[in-house]
C-alpha positions in Angstrom: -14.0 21.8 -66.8 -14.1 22.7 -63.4 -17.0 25.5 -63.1 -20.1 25.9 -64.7 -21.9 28.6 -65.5 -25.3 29.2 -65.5 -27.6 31.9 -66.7 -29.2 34.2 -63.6 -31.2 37.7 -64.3 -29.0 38.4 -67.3 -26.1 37.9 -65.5 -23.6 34.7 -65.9 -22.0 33.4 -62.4 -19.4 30.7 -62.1 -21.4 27.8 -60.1 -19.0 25.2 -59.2 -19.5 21.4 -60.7 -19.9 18.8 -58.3 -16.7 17.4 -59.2 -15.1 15.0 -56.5 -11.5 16.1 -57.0 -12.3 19.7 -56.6 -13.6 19.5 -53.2 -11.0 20.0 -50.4 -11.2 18.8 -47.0 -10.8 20.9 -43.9 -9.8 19.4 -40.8 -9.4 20.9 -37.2 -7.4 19.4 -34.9 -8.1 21.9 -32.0 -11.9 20.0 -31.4 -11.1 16.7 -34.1 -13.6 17.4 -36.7 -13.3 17.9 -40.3 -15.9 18.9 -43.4 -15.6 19.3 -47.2 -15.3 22.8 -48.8 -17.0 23.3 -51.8 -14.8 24.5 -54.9 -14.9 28.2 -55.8 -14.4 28.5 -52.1 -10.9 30.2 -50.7 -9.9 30.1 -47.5 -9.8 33.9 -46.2 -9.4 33.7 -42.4 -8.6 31.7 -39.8 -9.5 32.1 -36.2 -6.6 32.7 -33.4 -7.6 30.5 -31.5 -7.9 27.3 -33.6 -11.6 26.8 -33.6 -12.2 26.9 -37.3 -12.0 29.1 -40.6 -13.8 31.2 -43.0 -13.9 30.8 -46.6 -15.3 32.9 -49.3 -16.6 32.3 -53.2 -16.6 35.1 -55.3 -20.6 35.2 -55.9 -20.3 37.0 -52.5 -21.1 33.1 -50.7 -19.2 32.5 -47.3 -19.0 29.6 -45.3 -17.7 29.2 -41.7 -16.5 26.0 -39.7 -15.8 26.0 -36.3 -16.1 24.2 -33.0 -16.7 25.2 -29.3 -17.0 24.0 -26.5 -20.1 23.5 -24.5 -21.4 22.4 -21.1 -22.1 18.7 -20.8 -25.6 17.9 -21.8 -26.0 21.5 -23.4 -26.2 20.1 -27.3 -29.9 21.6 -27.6 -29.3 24.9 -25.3 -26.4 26.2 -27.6 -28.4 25.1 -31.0 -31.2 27.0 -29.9 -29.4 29.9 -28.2 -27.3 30.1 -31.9 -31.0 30.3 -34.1 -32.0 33.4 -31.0 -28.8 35.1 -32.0 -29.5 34.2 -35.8 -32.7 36.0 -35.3 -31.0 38.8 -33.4 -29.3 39.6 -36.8 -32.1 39.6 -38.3 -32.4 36.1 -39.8 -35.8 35.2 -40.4 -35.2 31.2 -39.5 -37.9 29.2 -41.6 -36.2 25.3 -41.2 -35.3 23.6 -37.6 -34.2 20.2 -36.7 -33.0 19.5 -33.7 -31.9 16.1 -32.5 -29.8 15.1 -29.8 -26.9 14.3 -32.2 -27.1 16.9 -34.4 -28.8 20.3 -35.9 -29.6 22.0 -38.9 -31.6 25.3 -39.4 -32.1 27.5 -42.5 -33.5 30.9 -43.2 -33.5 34.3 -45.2 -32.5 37.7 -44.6 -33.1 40.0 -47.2 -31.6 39.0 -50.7 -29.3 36.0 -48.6 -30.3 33.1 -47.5 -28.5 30.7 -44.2 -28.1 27.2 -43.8 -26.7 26.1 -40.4 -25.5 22.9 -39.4 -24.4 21.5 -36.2 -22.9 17.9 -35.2 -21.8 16.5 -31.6 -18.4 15.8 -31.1 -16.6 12.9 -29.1 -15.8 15.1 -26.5 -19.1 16.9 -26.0 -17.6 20.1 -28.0 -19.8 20.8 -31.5 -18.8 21.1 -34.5 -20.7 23.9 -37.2 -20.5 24.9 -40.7 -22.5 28.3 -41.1 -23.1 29.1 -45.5 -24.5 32.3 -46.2 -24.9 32.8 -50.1 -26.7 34.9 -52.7 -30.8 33.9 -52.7 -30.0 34.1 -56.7 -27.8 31.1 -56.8 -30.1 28.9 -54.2 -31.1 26.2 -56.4 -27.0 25.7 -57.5 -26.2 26.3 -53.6 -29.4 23.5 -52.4 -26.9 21.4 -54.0 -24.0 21.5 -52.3 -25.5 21.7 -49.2 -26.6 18.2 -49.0 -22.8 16.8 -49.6 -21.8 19.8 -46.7 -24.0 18.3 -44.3 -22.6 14.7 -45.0 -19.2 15.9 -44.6 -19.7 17.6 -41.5 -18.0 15.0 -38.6 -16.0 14.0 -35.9 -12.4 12.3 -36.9 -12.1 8.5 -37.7 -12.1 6.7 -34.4 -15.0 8.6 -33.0 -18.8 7.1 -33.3 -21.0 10.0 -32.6 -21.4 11.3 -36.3 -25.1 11.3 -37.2 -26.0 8.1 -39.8 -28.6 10.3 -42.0 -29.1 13.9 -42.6 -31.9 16.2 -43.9 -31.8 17.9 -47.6 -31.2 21.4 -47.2 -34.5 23.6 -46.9 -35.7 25.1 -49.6 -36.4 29.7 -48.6 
């Protein structure tokens, strides 16, 4: 069985199952990264200019992955600039980790909740995933994250992907 479902205010949602062969694997050759998509996840959009994708779950969840460019050095600057913006938006940010390798950050806007995650790329680009998702389905969501973050790396070849990563946050 491929979903789940669990019991939230009265109302059943399909939660994806951890299951490994329902995972897909998106990879960018524009900046040479690739992570893991969760399953119940489609992909809706991609950008024009090859930097990443959007996908979106039916619970109303979306996740972005994408890369850019930034100035040599600048790993910290665009991190930090990203959680302003974040705020900007009206994200009230409530996790931060930034280490010169990579970046996660986490926080709550009304009835949603953010988790941000950033790695350094062979090239000095970044690579991000950005998941919003429901504040109902946290717990189910808490779980997926942690693989996410994993997943989240430069291509073979390249040594710069972090060696451990944090749990995501609980809001």
């Amino acid at each position: 069985m491929k979903h789940a479902l669990l019991l939230i205010a009265g109302l059943f949602t399909a939660i994806p199952v951890l299951a490994a062969e329902s995972w897909t694997r998106y990879s960018n050759p524009r900046f040479d990264y690739s992570a893991e998509v969760p399953p119940g996840f489609t992909l809706t959009a991609e950008s024009d200019n090859g930097d990443g994708a959007t996908f979106d779950a039916k619970d109303g969840a979306r996740l972005l992955i994408y890369g850019a460019y930034v100035e040599d050095g600048a790993f910290a600057a665009d991190i930090r600039q990203r959680i302003i913006w974040d705020n900007q938006k009206g994200w009230q940010i409530t996790y931060e980790k930034v280490t010169p390798r990579w970046a996660s950050y986490s926080g709550a806007r009304g009835a949603d909740i953010l988790y941000s995650r950033a790695v350094a790329l062979c090239d000095g680009s970044i690579a991000y995933f950005q998941l919003t998702y429901p504040r109902q389905t946290l717990k189910a969501y808490n779980s997926l994250v942690g693989r996410m973050v994993k997943s989240l790396r430069p291509a073979a070849g390249c040594n710069q992907a972090p060696t451990s990563a944090p749990a995501a946050a609980p809001n």
